[in-house]
N, C-alpha and C positions, 0 to 999 in steps of 0.2 A: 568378841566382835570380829577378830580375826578369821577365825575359822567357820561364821557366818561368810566374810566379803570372799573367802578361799572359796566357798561351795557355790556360792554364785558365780564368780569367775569361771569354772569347771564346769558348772550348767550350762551357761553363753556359748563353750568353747565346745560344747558337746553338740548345743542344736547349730550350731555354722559349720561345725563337721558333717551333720546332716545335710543340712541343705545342701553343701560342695559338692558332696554325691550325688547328690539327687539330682545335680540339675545336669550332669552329661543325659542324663536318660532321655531327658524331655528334647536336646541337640540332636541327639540320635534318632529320632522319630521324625525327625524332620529333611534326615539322607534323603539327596535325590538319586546314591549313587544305588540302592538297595531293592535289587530285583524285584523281591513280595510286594513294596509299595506301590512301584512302576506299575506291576501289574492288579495290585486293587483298585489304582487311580484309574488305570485304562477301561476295567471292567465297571467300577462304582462311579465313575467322574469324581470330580474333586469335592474336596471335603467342604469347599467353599463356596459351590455354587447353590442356588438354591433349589430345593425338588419343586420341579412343575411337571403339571401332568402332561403334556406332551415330551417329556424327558422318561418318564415313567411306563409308558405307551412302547418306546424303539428301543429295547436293551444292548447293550453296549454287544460286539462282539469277545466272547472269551482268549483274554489274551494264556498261551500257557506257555510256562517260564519252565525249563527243563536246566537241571543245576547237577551236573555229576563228575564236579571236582573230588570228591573223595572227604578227606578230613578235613575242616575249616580250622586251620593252631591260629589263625589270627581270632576269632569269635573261642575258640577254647582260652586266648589268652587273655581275653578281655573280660571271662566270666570268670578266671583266676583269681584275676587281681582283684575284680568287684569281691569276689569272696573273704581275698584277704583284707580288703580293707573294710568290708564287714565285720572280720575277726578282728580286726587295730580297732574298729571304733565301739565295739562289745567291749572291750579288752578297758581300752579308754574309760568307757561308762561305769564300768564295774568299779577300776579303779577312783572314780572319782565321786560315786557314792559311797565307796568302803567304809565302815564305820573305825578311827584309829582310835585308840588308847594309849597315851602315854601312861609306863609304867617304873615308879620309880625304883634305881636299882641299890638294894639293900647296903649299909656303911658308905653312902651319902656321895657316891661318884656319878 
């Protein structure tokens, strides 16, 4: 019965591991600070408004966002750590489905 409520406990802890991940991604999507979006909104209008055909008729002008900083280490370090903590929560799962075996050890210790 123990090592039923242990497996369930380590299930629970594995999908709220998930979901903590998961939810910067959906915050992130929602940067106002993040030039590509700036410039899809500009181009497509917002996600919110509804399509009417006279919206459809006048196309937005093309906005064009020109980016040549070089290496981005702040987005290199953000896919780092998503990575690692990919690898902790792989790591995690493996160990929490492992099958153990206790096995006893020979002249009774």
């Amino acid at each position: 019965m123990k090592a039923c409520r242990q497996h369930r406990f380590r299930l629970a802890a594995a999908t709220l591991a998930v979901a903590a991940l998961s939810a910067p991604v959906g915050a992130a999507a929602a940067n106002e600070g993040n030039a590509l979006l700036r410039n899809d909104r500009a181009h497509f209008g917002s996600e919110m408004a509804p399509a009417t055909a006279d919206t459809r008729s006048t196309p937005a002008p093309a906005v064009v966002v020109r980016v040549d900083e070089g290496f981005d280490w702040v987005s290199a370090g953000v896919g780092a750590a998503g990575g690692f903590g990919a690898l902790l929560l792989a790591a995690g799962a493996a160990s929490a489905f492992r099958r153990r075996t206790d096995t006893a050890v020979a002249g009774g210790r």
